[in-house]
PyMOL Python script that loads the backbone (N, CA, C, O; Angstrom):
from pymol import cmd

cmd.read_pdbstr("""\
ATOM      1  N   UNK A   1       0.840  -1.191   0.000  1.00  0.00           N
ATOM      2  CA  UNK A   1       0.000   0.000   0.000  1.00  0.00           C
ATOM      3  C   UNK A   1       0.881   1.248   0.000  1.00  0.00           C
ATOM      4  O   UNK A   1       1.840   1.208   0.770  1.00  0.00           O
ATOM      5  N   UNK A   2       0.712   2.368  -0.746  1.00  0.00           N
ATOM      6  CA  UNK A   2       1.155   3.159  -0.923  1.00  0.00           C
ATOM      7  C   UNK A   2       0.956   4.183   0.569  1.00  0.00           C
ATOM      8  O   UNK A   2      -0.154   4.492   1.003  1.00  0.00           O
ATOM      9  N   UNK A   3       1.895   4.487   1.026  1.00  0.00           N
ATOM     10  CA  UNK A   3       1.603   5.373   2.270  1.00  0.00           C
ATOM     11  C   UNK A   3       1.569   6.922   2.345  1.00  0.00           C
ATOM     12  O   UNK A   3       1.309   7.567   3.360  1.00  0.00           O
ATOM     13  N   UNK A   4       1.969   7.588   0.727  1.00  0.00           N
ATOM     14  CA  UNK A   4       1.272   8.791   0.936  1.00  0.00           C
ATOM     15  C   UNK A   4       0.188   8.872   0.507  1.00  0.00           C
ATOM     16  O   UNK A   4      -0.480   9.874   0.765  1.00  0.00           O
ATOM     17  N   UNK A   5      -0.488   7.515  -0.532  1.00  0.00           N
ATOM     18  CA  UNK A   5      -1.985   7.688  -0.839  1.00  0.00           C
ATOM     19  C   UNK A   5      -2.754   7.195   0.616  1.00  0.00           C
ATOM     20  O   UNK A   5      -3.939   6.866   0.574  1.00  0.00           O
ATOM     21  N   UNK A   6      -2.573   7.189   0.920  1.00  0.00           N
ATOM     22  CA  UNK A   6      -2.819   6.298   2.308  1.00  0.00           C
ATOM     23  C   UNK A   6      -3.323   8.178   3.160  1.00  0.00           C
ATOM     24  O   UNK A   6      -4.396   8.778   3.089  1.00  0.00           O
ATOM     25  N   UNK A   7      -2.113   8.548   3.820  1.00  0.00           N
ATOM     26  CA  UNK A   7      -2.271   9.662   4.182  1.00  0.00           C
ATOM     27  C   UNK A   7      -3.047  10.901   3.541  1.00  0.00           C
ATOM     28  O   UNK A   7      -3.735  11.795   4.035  1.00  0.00           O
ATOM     29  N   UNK A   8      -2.676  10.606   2.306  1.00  0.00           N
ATOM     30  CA  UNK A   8      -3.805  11.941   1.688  1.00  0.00           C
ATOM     31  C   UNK A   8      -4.853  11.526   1.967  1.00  0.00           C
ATOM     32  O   UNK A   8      -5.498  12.293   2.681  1.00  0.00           O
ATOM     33  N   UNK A   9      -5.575  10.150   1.581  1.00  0.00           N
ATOM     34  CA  UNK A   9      -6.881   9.852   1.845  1.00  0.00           C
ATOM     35  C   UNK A   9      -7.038   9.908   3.268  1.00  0.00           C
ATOM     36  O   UNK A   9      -8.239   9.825   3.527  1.00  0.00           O
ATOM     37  N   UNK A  10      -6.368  10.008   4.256  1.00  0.00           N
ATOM     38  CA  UNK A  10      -6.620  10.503   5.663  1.00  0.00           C
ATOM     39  C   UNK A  10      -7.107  11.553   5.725  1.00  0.00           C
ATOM     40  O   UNK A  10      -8.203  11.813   6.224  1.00  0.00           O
ATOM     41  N   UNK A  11      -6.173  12.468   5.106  1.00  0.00           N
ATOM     42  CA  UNK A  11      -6.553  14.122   5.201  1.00  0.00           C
ATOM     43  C   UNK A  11      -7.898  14.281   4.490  1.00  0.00           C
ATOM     44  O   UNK A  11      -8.797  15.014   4.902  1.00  0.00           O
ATOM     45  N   UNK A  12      -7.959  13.520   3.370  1.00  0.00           N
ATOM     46  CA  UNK A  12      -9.268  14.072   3.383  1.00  0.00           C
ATOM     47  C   UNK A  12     -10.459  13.273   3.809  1.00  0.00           C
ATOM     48  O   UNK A  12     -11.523  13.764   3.430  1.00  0.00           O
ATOM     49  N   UNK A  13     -10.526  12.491   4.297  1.00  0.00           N
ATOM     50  CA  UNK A  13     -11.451  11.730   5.079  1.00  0.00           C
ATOM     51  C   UNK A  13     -11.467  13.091   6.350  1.00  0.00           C
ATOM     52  O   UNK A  13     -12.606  13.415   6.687  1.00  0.00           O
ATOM     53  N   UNK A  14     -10.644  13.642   6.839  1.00  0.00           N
ATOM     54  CA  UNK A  14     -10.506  14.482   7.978  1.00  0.00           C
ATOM     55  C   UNK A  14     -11.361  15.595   7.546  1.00  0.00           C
ATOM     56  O   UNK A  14     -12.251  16.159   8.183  1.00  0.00           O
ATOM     57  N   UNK A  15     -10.919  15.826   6.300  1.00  0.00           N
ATOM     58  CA  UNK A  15     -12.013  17.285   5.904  1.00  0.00           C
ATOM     59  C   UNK A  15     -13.507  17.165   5.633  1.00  0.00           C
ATOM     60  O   UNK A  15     -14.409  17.996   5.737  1.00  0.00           O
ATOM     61  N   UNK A  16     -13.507  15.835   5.241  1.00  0.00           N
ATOM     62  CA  UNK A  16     -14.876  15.377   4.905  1.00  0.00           C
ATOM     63  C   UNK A  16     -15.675  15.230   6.280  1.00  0.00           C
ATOM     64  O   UNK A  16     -16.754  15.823   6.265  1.00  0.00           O
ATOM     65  N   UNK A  17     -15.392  14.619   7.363  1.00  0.00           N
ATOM     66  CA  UNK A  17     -15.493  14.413   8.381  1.00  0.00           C
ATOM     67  C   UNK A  17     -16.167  16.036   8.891  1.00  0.00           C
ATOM     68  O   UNK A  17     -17.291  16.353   9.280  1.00  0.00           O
ATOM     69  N   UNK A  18     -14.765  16.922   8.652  1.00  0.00           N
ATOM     70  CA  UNK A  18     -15.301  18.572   9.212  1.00  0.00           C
ATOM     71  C   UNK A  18     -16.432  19.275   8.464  1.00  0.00           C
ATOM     72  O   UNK A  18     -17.335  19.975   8.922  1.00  0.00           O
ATOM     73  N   UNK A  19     -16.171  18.928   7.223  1.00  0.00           N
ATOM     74  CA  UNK A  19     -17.771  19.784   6.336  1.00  0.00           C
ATOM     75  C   UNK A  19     -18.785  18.784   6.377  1.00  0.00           C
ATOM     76  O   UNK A  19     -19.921  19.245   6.486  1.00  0.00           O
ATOM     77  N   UNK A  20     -18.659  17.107   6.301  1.00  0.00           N
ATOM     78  CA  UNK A  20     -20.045  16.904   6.487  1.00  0.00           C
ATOM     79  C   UNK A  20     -20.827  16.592   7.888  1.00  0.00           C
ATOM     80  O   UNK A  20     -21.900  15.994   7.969  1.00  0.00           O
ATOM     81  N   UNK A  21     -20.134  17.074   8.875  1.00  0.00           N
ATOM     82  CA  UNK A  21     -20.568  17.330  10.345  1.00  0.00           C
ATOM     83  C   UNK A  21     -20.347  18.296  10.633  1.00  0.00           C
ATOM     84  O   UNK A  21     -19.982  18.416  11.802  1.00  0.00           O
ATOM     85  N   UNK A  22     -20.423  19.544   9.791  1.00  0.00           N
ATOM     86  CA  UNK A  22     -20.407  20.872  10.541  1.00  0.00           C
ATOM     87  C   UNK A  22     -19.461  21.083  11.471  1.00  0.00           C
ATOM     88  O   UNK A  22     -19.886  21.903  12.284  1.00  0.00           O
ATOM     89  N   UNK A  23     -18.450  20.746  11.708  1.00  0.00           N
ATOM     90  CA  UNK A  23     -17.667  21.095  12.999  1.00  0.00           C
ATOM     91  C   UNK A  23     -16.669  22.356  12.353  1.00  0.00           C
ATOM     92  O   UNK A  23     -15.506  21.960  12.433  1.00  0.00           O
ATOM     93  N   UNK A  24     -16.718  23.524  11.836  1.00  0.00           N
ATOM     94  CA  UNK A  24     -16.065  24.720  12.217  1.00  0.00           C
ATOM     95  C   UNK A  24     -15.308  24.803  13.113  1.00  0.00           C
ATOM     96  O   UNK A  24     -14.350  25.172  12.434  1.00  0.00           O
ATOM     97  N   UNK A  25     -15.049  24.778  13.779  1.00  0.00           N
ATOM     98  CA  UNK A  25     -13.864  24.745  15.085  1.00  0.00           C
ATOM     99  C   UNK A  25     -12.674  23.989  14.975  1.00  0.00           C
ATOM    100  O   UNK A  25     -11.783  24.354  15.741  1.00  0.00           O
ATOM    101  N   UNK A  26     -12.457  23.190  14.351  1.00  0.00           N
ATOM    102  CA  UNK A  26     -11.563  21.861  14.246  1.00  0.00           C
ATOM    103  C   UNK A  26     -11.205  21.905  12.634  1.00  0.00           C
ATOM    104  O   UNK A  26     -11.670  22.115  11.513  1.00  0.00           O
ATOM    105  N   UNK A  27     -10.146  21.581  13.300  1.00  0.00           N
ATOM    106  CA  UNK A  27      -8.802  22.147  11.856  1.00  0.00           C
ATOM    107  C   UNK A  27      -8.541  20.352  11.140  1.00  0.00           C
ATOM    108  O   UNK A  27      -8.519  19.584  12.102  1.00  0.00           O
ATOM    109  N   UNK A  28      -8.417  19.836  10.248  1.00  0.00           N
ATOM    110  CA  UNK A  28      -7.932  18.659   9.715  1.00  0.00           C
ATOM    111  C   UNK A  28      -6.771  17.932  10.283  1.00  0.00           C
ATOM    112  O   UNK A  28      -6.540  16.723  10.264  1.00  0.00           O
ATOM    113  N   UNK A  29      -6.009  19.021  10.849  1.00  0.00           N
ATOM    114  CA  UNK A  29      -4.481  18.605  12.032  1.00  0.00           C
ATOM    115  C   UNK A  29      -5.390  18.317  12.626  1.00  0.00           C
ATOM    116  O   UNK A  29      -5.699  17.219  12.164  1.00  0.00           O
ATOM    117  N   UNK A  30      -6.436  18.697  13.780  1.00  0.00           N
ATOM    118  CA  UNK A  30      -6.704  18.748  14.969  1.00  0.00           C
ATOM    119  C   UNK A  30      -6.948  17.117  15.184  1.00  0.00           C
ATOM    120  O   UNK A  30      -6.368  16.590  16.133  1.00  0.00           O
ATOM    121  N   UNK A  31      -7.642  16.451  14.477  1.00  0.00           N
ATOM    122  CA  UNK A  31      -8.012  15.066  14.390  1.00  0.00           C
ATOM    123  C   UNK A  31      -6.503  14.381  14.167  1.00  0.00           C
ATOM    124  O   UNK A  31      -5.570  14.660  13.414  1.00  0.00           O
ATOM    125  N   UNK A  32      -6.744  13.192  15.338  1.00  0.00           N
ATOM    126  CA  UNK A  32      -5.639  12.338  15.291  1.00  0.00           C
ATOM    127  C   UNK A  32      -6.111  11.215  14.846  1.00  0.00           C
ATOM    128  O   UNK A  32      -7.072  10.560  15.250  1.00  0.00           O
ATOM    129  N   UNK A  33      -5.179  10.970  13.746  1.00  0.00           N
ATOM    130  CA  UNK A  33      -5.749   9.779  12.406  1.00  0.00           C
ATOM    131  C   UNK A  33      -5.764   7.926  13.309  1.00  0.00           C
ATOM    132  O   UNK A  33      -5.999   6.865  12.731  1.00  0.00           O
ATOM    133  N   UNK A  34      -5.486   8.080  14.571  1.00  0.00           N
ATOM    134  CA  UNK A  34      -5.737   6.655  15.226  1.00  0.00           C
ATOM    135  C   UNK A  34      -6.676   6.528  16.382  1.00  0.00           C
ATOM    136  O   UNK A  34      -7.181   5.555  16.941  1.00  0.00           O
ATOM    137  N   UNK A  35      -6.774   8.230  16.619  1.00  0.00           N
ATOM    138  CA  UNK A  35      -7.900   8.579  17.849  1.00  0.00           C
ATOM    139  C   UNK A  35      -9.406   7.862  17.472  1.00  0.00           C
ATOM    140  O   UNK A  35      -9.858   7.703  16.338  1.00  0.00           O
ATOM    141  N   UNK A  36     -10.001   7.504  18.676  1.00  0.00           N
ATOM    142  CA  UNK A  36     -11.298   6.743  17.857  1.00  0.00           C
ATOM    143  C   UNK A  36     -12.108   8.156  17.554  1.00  0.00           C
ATOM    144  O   UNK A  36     -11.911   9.336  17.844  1.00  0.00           O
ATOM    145  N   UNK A  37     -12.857   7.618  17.011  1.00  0.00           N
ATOM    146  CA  UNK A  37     -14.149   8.698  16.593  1.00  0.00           C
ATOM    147  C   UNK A  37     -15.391   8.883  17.483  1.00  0.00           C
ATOM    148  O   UNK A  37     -15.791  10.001  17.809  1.00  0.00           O
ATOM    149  N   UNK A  38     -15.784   8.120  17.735  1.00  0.00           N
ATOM    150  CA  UNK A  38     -16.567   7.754  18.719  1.00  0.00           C
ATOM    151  C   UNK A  38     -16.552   7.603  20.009  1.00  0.00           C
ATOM    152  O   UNK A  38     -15.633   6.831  20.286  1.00  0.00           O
ATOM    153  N   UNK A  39     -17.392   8.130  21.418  1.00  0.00           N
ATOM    154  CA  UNK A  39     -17.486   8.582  22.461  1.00  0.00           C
ATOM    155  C   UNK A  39     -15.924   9.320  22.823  1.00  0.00           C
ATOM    156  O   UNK A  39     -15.881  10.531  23.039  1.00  0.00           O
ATOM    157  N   UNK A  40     -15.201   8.832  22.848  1.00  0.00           N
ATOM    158  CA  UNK A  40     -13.604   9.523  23.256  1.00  0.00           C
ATOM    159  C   UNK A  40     -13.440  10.189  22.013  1.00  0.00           C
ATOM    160  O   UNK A  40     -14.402  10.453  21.293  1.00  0.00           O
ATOM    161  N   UNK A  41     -11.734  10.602  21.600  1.00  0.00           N
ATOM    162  CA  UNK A  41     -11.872  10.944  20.776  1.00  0.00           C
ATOM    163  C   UNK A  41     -12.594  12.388  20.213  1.00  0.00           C
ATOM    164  O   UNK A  41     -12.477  13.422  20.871  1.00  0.00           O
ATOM    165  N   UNK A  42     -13.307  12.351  19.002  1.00  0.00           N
ATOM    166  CA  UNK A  42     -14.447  13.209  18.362  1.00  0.00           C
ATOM    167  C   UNK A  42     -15.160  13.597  19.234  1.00  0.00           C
ATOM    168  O   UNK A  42     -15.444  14.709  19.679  1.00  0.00           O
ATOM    169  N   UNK A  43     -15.547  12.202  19.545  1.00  0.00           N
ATOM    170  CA  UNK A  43     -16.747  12.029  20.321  1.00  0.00           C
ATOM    171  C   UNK A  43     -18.145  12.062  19.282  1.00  0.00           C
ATOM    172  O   UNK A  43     -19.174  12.521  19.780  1.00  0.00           O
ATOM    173  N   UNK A  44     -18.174  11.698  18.198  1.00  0.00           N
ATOM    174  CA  UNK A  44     -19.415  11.388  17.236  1.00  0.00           C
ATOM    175  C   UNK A  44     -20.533  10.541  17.815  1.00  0.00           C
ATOM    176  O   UNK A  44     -20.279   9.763  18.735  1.00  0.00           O
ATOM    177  N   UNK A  45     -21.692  10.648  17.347  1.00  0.00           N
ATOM    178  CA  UNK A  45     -22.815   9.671  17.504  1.00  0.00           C
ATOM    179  C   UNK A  45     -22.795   9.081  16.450  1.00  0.00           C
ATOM    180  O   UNK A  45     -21.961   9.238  15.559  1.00  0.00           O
ATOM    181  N   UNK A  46     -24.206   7.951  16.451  1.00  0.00           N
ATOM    182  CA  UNK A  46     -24.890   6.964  15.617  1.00  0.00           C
ATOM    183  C   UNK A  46     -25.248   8.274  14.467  1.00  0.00           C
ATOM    184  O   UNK A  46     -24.891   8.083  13.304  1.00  0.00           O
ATOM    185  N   UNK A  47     -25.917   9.526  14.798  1.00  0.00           N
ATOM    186  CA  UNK A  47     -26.437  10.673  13.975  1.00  0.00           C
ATOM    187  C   UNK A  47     -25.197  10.781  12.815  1.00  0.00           C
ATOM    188  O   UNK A  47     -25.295  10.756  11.588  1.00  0.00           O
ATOM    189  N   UNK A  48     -23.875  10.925  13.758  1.00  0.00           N
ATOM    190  CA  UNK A  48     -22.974  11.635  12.776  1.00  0.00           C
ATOM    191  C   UNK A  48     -22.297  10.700  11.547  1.00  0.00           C
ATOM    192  O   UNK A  48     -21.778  10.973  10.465  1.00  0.00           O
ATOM    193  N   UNK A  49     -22.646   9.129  12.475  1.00  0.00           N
ATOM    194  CA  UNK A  49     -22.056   8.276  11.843  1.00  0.00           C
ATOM    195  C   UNK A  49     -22.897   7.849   9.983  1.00  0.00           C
ATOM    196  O   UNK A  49     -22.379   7.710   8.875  1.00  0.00           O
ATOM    197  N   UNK A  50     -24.355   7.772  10.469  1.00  0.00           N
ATOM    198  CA  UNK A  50     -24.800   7.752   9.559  1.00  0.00           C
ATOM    199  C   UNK A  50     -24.313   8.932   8.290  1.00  0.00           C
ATOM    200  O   UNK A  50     -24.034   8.570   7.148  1.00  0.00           O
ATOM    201  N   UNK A  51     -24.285  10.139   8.673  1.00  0.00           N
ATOM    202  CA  UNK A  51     -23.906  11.116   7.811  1.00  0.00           C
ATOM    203  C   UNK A  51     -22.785  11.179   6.981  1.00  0.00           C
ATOM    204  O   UNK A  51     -22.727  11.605   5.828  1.00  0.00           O
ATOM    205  N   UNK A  52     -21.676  10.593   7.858  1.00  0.00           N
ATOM    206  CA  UNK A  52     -20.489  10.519   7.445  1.00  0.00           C
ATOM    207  C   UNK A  52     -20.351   9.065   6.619  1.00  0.00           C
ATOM    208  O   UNK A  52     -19.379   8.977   5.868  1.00  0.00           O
ATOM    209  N   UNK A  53     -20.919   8.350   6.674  1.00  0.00           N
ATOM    210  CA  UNK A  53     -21.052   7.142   6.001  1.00  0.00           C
ATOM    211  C   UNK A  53     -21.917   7.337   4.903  1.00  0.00           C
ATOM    212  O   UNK A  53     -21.865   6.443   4.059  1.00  0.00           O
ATOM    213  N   UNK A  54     -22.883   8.485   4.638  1.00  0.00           N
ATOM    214  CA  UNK A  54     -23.023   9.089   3.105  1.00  0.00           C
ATOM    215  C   UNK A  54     -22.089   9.607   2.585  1.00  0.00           C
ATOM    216  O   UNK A  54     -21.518   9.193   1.576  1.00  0.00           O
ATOM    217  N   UNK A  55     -21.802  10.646   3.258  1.00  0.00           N
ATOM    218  CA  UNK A  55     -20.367  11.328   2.837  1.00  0.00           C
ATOM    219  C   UNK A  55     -19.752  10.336   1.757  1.00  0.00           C
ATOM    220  O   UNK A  55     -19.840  10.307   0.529  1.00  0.00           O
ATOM    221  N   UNK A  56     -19.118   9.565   2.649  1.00  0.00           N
ATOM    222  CA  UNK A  56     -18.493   8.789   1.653  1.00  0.00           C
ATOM    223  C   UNK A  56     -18.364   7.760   1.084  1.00  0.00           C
ATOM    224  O   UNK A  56     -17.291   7.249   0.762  1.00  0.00           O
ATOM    225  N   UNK A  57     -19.830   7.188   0.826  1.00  0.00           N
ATOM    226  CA  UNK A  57     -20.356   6.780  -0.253  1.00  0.00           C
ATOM    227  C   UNK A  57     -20.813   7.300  -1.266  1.00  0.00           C
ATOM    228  O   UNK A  57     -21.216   6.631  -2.218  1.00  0.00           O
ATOM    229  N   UNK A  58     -20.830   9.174  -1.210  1.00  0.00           N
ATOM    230  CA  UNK A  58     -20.699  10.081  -2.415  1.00  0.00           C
ATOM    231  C   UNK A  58     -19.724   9.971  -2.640  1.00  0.00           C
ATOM    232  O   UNK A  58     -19.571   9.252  -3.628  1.00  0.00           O
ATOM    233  N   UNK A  59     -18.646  10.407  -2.128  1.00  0.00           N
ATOM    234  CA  UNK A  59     -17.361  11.042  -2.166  1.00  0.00           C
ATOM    235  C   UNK A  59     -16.415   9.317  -3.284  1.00  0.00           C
ATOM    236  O   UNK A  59     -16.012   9.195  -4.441  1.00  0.00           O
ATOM    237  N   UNK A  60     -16.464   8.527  -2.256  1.00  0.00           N
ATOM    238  CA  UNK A  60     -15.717   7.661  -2.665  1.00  0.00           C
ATOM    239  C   UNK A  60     -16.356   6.294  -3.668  1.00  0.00           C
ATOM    240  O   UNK A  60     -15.746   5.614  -4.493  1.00  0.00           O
ATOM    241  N   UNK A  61     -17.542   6.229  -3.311  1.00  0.00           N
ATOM    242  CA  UNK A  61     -18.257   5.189  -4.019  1.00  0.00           C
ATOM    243  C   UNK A  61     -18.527   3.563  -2.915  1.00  0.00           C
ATOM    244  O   UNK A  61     -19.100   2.478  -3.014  1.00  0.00           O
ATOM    245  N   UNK A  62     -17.925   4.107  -2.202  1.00  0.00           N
ATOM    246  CA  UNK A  62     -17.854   3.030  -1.141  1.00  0.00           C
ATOM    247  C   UNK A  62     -19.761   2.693  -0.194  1.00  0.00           C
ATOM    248  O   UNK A  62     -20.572   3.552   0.151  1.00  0.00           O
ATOM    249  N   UNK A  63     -19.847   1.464  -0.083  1.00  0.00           N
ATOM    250  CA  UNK A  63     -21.468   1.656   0.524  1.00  0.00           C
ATOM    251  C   UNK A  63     -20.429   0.641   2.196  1.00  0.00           C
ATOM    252  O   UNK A  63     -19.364   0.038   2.329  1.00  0.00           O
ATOM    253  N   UNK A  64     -21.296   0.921   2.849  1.00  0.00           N
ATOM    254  CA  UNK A  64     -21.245   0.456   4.304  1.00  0.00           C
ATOM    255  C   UNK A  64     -22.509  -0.376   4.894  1.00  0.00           C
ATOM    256  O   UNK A  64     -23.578   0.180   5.146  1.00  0.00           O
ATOM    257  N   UNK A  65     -22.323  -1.512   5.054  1.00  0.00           N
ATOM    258  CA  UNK A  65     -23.418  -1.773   5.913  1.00  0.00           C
ATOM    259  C   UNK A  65     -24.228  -1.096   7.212  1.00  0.00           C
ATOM    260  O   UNK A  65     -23.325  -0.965   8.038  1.00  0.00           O
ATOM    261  N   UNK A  66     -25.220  -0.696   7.703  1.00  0.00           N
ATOM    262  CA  UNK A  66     -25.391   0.342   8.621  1.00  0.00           C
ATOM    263  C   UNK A  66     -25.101  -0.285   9.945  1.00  0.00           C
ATOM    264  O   UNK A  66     -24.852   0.480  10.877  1.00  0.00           O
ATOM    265  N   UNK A  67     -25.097  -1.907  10.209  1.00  0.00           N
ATOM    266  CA  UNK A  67     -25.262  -2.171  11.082  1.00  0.00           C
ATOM    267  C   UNK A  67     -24.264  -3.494  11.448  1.00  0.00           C
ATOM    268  O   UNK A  67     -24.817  -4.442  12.005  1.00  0.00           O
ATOM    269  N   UNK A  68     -23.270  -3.562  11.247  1.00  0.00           N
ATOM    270  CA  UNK A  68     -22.618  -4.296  10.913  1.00  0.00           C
ATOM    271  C   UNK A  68     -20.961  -4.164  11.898  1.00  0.00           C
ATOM    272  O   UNK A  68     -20.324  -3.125  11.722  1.00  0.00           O
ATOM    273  N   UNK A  69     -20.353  -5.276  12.910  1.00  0.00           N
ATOM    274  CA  UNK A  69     -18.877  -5.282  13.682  1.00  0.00           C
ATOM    275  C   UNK A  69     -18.255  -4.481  12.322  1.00  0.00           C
ATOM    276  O   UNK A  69     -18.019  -3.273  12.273  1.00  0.00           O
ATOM    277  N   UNK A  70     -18.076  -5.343  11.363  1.00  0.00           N
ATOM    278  CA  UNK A  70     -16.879  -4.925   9.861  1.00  0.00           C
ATOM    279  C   UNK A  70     -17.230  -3.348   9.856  1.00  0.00           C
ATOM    280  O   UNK A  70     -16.260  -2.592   9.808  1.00  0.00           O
ATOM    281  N   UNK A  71     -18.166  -2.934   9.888  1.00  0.00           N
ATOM    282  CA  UNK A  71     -18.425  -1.490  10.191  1.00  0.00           C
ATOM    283  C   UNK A  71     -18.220  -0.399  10.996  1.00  0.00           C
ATOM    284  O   UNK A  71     -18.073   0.794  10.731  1.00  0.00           O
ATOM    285  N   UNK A  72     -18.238  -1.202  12.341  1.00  0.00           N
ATOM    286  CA  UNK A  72     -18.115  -0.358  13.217  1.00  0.00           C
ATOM    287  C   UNK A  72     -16.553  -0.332  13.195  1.00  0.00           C
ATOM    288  O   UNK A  72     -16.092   0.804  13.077  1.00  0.00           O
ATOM    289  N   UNK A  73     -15.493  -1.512  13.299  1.00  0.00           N
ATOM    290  CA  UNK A  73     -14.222  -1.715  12.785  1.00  0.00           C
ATOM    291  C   UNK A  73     -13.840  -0.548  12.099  1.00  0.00           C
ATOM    292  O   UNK A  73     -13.167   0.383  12.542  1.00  0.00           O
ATOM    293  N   UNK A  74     -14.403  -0.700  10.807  1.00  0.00           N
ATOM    294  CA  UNK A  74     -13.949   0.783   9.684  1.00  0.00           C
ATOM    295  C   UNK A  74     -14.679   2.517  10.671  1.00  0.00           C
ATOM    296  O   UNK A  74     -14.508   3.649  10.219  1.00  0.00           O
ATOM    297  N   UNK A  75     -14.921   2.417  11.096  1.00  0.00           N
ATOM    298  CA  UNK A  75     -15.309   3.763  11.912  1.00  0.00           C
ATOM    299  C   UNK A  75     -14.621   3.734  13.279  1.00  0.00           C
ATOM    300  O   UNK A  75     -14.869   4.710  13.987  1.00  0.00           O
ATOM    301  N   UNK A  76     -13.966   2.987  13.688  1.00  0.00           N
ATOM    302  CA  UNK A  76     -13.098   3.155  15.103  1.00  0.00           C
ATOM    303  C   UNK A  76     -11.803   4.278  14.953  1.00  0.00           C
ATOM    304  O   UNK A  76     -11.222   4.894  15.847  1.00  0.00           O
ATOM    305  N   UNK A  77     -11.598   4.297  13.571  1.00  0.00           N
ATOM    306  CA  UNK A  77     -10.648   6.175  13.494  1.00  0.00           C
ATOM    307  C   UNK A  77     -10.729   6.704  12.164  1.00  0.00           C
ATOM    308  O   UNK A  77     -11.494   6.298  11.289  1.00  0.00           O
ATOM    309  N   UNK A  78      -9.973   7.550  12.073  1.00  0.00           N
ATOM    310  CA  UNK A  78      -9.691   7.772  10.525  1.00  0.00           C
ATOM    311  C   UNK A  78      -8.637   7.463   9.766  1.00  0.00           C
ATOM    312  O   UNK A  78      -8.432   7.997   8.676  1.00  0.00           O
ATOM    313  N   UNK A  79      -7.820   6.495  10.335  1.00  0.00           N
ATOM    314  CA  UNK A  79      -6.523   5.378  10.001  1.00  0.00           C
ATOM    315  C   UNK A  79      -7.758   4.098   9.290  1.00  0.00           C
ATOM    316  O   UNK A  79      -7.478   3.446   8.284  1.00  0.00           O
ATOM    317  N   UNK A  80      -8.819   3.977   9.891  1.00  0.00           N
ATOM    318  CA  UNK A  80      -9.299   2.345   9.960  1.00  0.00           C
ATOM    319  C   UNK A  80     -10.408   3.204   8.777  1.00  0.00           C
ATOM    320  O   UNK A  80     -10.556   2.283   7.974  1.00  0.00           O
ATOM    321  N   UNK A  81     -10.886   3.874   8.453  1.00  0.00           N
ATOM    322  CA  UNK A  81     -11.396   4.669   7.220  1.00  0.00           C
ATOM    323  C   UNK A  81     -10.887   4.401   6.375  1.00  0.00           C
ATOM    324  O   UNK A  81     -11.358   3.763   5.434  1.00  0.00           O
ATOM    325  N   UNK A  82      -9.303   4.994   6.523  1.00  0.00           N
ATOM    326  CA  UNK A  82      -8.482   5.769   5.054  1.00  0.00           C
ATOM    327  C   UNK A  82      -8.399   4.177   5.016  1.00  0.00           C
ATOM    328  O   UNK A  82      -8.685   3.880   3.857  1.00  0.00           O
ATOM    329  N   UNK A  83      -8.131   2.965   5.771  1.00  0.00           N
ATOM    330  CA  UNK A  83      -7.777   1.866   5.144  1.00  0.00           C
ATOM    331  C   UNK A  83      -8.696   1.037   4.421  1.00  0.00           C
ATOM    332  O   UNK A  83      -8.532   0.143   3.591  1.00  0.00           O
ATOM    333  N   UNK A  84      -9.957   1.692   5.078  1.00  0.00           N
ATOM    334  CA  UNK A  84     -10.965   0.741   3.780  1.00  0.00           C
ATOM    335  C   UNK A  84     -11.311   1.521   2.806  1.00  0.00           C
ATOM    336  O   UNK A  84     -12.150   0.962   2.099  1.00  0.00           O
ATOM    337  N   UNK A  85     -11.041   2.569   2.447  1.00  0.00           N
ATOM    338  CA  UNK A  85     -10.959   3.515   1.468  1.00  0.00           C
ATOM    339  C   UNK A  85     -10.398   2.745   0.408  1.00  0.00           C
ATOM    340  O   UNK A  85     -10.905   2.151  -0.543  1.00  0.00           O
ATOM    341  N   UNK A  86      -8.825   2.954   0.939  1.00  0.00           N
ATOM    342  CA  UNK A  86      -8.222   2.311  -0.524  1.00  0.00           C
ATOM    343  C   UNK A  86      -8.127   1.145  -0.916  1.00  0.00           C
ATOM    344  O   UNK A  86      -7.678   0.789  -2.005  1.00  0.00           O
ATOM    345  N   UNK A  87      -8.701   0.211   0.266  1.00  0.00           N
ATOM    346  CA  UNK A  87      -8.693  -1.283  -0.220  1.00  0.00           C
ATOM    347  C   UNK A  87      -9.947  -1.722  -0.859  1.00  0.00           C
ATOM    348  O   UNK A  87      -9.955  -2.876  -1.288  1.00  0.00           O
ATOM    349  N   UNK A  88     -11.056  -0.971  -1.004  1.00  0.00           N
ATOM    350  CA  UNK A  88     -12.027  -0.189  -2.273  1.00  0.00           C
ATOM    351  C   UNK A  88     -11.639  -0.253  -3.223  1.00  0.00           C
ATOM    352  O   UNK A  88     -11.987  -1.089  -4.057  1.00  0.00           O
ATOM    353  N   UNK A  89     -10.872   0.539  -3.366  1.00  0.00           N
ATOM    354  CA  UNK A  89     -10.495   1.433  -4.418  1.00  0.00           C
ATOM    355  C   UNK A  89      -9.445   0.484  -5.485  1.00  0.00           C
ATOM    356  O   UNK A  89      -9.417   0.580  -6.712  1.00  0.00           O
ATOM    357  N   UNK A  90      -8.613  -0.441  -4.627  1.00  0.00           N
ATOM    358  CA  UNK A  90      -7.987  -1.225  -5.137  1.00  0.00           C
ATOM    359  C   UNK A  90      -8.133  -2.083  -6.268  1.00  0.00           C
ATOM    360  O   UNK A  90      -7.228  -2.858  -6.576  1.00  0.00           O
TER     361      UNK A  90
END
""", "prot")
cmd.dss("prot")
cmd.show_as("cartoon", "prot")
cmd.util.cbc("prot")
cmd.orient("prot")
């Protein structure tokens, strides 16, 4: 796996993350790409999760099961994102 495609698709999983949850306050640095997303972390809900799991199934083409461990797995950071991103994409 390529590790600056790897990282770019971090960064922008990070930005996507900030415009399609409204969070203004929080810079794309600010998010730590192994921090979970959920309760610690972000601190996101089920609300944000759904959103962000359109996100990028626009963005990337990727669909997610809504309810699904393999799911929640890919949403535990934005390391475990960017990695099913490109193994998508692959």
């Amino acid at each position: 796996m390529n590790n600056r495609t790897e990282q770019g698709i971090e960064h922008e999983i990070k930005e996507l993350i900030i415009s399609s949850l409204s969070l203004e306050d929080i810079a794309p640095e600010d998010i730590d790409s192994a921090a979970p997303l959920f309760v610690e972390g972000l601190g996101l809900d089920s609300i944000d999760a759904l959103e962000l799991g359109l996100a990028l199934q626009k963005k990337y083409g990727v669909s997610l099961s809504a309810d699904s461990e393999e799911t929640r797995r890919h949403f535990s950071s934005v390391r475990a994102l960017g990695e099913f991103v490109v193994s998508r994409q692959a």
